[in-house]
C-alpha positions in Angstrom: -13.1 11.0 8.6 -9.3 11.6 7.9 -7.1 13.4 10.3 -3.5 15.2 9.7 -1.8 15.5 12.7 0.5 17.8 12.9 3.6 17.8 15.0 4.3 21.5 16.2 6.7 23.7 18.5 7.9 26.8 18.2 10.6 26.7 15.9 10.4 28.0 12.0 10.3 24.5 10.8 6.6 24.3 12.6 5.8 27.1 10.2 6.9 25.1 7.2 5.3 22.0 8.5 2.0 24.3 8.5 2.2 25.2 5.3 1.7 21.6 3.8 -0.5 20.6 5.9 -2.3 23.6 5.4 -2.3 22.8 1.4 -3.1 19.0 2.1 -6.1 20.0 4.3 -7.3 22.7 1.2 -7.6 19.8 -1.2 -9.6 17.6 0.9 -12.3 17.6 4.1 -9.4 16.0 6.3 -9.7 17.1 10.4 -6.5 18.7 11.3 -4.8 17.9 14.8 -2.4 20.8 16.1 -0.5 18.9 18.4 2.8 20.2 20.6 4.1 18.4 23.1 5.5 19.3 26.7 6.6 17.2 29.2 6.3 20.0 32.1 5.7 23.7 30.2 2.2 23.2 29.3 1.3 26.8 29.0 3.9 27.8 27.1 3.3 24.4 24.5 -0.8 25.7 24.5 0.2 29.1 23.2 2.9 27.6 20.5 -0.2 25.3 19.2 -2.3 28.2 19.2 0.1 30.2 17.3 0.1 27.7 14.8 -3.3 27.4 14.4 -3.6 30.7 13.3 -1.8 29.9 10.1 -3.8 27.4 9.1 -5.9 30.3 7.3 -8.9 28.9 5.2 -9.4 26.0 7.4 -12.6 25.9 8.9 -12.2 26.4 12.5 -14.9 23.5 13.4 -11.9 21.1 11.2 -9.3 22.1 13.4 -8.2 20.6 17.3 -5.4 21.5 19.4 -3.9 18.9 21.3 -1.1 19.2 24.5 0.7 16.0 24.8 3.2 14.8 27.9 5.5 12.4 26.6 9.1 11.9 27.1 9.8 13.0 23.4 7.7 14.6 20.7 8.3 11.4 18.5 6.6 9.3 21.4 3.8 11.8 21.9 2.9 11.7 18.1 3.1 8.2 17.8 0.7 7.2 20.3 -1.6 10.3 19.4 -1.4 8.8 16.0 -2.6 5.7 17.5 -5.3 6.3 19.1 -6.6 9.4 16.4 -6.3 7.0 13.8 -4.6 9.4 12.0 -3.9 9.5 8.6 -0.7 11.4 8.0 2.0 12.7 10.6 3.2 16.5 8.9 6.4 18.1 10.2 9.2 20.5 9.4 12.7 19.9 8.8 15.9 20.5 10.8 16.0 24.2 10.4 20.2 23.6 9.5 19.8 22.5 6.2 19.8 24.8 2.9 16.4 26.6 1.7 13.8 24.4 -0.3 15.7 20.8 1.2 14.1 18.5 3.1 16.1 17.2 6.1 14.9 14.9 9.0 15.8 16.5 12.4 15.5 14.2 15.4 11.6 13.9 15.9 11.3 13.2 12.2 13.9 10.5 12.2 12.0 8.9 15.3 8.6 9.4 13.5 9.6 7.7 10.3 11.1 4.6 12.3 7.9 3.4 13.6 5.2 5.6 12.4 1.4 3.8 12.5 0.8 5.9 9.0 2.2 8.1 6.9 4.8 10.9 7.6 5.1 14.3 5.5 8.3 16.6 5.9 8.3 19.7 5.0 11.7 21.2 3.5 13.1 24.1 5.4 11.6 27.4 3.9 8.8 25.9 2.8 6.7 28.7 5.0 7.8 31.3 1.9 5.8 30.1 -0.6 2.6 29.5 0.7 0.3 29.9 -2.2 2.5 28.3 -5.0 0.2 25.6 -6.5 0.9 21.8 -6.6 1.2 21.4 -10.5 3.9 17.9 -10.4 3.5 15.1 -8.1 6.5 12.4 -8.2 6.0 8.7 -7.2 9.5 6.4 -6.3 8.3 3.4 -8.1 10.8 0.3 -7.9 7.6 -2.4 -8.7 7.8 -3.5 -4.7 4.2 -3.5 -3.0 5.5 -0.2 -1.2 6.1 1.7 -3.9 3.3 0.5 -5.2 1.4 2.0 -2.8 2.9 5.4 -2.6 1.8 5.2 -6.5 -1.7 5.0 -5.5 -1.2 7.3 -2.9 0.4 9.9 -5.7 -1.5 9.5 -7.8 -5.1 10.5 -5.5 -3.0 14.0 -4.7 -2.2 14.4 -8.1 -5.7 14.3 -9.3 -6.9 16.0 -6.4 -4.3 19.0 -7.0 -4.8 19.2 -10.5 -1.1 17.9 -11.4 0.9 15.7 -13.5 2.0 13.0 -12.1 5.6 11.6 -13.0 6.3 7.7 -12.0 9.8 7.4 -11.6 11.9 4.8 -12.2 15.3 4.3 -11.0 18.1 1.6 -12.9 20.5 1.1 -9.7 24.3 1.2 -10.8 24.8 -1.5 -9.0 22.8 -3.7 -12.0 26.1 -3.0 -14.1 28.6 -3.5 -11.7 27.9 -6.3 -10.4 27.1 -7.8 -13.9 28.7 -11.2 -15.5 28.6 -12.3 -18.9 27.6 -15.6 -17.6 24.7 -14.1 -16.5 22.2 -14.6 -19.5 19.1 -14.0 -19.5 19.7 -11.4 -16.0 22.1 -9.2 -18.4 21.8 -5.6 -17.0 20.2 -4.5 -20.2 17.6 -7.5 -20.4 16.9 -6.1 -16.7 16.4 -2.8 -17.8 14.1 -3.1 -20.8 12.1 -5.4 -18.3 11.8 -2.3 -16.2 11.2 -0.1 -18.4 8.5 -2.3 -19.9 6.8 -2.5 -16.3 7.1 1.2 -16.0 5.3 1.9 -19.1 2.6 -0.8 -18.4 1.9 1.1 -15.2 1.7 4.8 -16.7 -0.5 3.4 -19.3 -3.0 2.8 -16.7 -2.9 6.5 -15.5 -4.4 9.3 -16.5 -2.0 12.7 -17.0 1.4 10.5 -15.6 4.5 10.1 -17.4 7.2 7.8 -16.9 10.8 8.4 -15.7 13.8 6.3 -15.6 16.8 7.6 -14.2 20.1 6.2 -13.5 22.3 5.8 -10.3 22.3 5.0 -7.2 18.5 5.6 -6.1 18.0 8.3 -3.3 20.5 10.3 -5.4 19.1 10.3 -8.3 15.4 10.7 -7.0 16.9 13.7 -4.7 17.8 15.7 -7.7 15.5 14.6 -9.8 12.7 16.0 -6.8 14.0 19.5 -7.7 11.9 19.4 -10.6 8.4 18.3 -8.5 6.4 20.0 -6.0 5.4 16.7 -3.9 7.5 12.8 -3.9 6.2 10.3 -2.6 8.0 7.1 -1.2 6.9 3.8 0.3 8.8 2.2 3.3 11.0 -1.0 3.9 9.6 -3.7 2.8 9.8 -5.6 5.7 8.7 -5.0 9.5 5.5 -4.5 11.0 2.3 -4.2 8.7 1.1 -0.5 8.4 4.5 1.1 10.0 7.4 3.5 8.8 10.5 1.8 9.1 13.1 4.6 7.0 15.3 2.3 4.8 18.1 2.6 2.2 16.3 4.6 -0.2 13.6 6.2 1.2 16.0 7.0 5.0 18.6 9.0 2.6 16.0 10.6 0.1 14.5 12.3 2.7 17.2 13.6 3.7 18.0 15.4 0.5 14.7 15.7 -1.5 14.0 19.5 -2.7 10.4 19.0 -2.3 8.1 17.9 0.4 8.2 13.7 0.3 6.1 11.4 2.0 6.4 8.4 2.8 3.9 5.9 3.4 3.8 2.7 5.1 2.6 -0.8 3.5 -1.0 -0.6 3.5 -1.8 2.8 3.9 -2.5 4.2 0.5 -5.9 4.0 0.6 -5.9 5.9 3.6 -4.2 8.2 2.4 -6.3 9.0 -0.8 -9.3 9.9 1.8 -8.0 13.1 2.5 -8.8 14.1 -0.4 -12.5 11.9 -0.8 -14.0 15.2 -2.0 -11.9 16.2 -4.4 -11.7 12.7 -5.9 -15.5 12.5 -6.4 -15.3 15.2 -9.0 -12.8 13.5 -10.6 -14.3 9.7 -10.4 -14.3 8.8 -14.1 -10.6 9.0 -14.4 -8.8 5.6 -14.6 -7.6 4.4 -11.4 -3.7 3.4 -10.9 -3.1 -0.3 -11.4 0.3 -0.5 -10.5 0.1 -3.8 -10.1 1.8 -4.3 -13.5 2.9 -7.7 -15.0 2.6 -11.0 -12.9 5.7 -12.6 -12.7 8.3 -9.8 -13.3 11.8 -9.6 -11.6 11.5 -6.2 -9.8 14.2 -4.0 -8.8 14.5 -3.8 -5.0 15.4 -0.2 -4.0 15.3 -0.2 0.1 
C-alpha cells in the first residue's frame, strides 16, 4: 500500500500542503499520514494534525492516520517516519514569504529534499485557494539522465491518472553556445541540439497525449517560467549520492525555488513507487503505452544538475 506523508504545523503553508496531498490521495487508494512534530508541546501539535485532517474532505477516514513525532526538527522527524512508513511521497507547503502561486522551500523543505528516502512534493504558497481546480497539464524536466528519466515515468502515471497532458520538456543550456569552439566538430552546439531534440521526440513518441518542449537558457529558469503554464512539474534529483535519496542540486535545488506550480522531485529509483498511488486509476487506463524514456543507446545527453 502507498503512503503520503504529510508534514504539518499550524501555519497557512500546512493548508496548501493539504491541498495537494489531498488531490494526490483523490486520484489514487494511497494511505495518508498527518504527521506534526513537537519536541515538547504535544497537545498543542495533536490538535494542529487534527485540524488538518479535517481538510482532507473526501478521504476516507479509515485511509487517514495522525502521527505526533519528537524529533529535534521537523525535517528529522519526517525523515525517519518516512523510513520506517515506507512512505511513498513527503507533501509540504512553502515558506509562507514568497509571492502567491510560487513555490519556495522554507527550512524543513530544504532539509527534506537533502536527504529524503522518497519523493518530496511542495506545495506553492496559496495553493489552499484553489482547491477544486483540476490537474489538466503535467510537466516532466527531462535532460535524458536516469533521474529525469524517472520523474518521466513518474509524470507520466499522474498524468494518465488525472486525465492530463503531459508536456516533456526539454531544456538546451546556454552554456552549449558559450562555451563552443569551432574546433569542436562533430560536438558543435547545433549537432548537440538536433541530437536532443531527436531524443526528445523519440521519447514522446512512446507516450500517449505528451508533447515535447525545448526551451532555451539556463535550466531552472527556463523550466520556472515555463511551470507557469502547468499544473504539476516534476524533477529528478542529483545524479549522484545515495541510491533512492533527494539530494537538491543545480537544477532541481533552484527550480524549486521558483516553479509556479507544485514540483516534485523524485529520487533515483523511486518512480515506480511513485506511480502506485495512483494503482487504481492506472488499471482503467492499462492499454495506454507505457513511457520508455529510455530513448536511443548511445546518445550524448545533456547533464542538467
Amino acid at each position: 500500500m502507498s503512503t503520503i506523508l504529510l508534514g504539518v504545523d499550524a501555519s497557512a503553508r500546512s493548508e496548501d500542503a493539504v491541498a495537494l496531498a489531498r488531490r494526490l490521495a483523490l486520484a489514487g487508494s494511497a494511505d495518508v499520514i498527518v504527521a506534526a512534530v513537537a519536541a515538547r508541546a504535544r497537545d498543542e501539535a495533536a490538535t494542529t494534525a487534527a485540524r488538518m485532517r479535517r481538510l482532507l474532505t473526501d478521504v476516507a477516514p479509515d485511509r487517514i492516520r495522525m502521527r505526533i513525532l519528537a524529533a529535534d526538527t521537523p525535517a528529522r522527524g519526517l525523515r525517519e517516519l518516512a523510513e520506517a512508513e515506507a512512505a511513498t511521497v513527503i507533501v509540504v507547503g512553502s515558506t509562507h514569504t514568497e509571492q502567491l502561486g510560487r513555490v519556495r522551500p522554507g527550512s524543513t523543505a530544504e532539509q527534506l529534499v537533502c536527504g529524503a528516502p522518497c519523493a518530496v512534493a511542495l506545495a506553492p504558497h496559496g495553493y489552499r485557494l484553489h482547491p477544486d481546480e483540476q490537474i489538466r497539464r503535467v510537466g516532466a524536466a527531462y535532460d535524458g539522465s536516469p533521474e529525469s528519466r524517472g520523474a518521466l515515468v513518474a509524470a507520466d502515471a499522474s498524468a494518465r491518472a488525472f486525465a492530463a497532458s503531459l508536456d516533456v520538456v526539454t531544456v538546451v543550456p546556454e552554456e552549449l553556445y558559450a562555451t563552443s569552439r569551432p574546433s569542436d566538430g562533430d560536438l558543435a552546439p547545433r549537432a548537440i541540439e538536433a541530437e536532443i531534440r531527436r531524443d526528445l521526440d523519440e521519447v514522446v513518441g512512446a507516450l500517449a497525449n505528451a508533447g515535447g518542449v525545448v526551451l532555451e537558457g539556463r535550466p531552472w529558469h527556463a523550466l520556472g517560467e515555463y511551470s507557469a503554464q502547468l499544473d504539476l512539474l516534476f524533477a529528478g534529483s542529483r545524479g549522484y549520492g545515495p541510491l533512492h535519496t533527494v539530494i537538491a542540486g543545480a537544477t532541481s535545488g533552484p527550480l524549486m525555488q521558483h516553479a509556479r506550480c507544485p514540483v516534485i522531485v523524485l529520487p533515483r529509483g523511486a518512480d515506480t513507487a511513485f506511480s502506485d498511488l495512483f494503482e487504481r486509476a492506472l488499471r482503467v487506463s492499462h492499454n495506454q503505452t507505457a513511457p520508455d524514456p529510455g530513448g536511443s543507446k548511445g546518445r550524448r545527453a545533456m547533464q542538467w544538475r
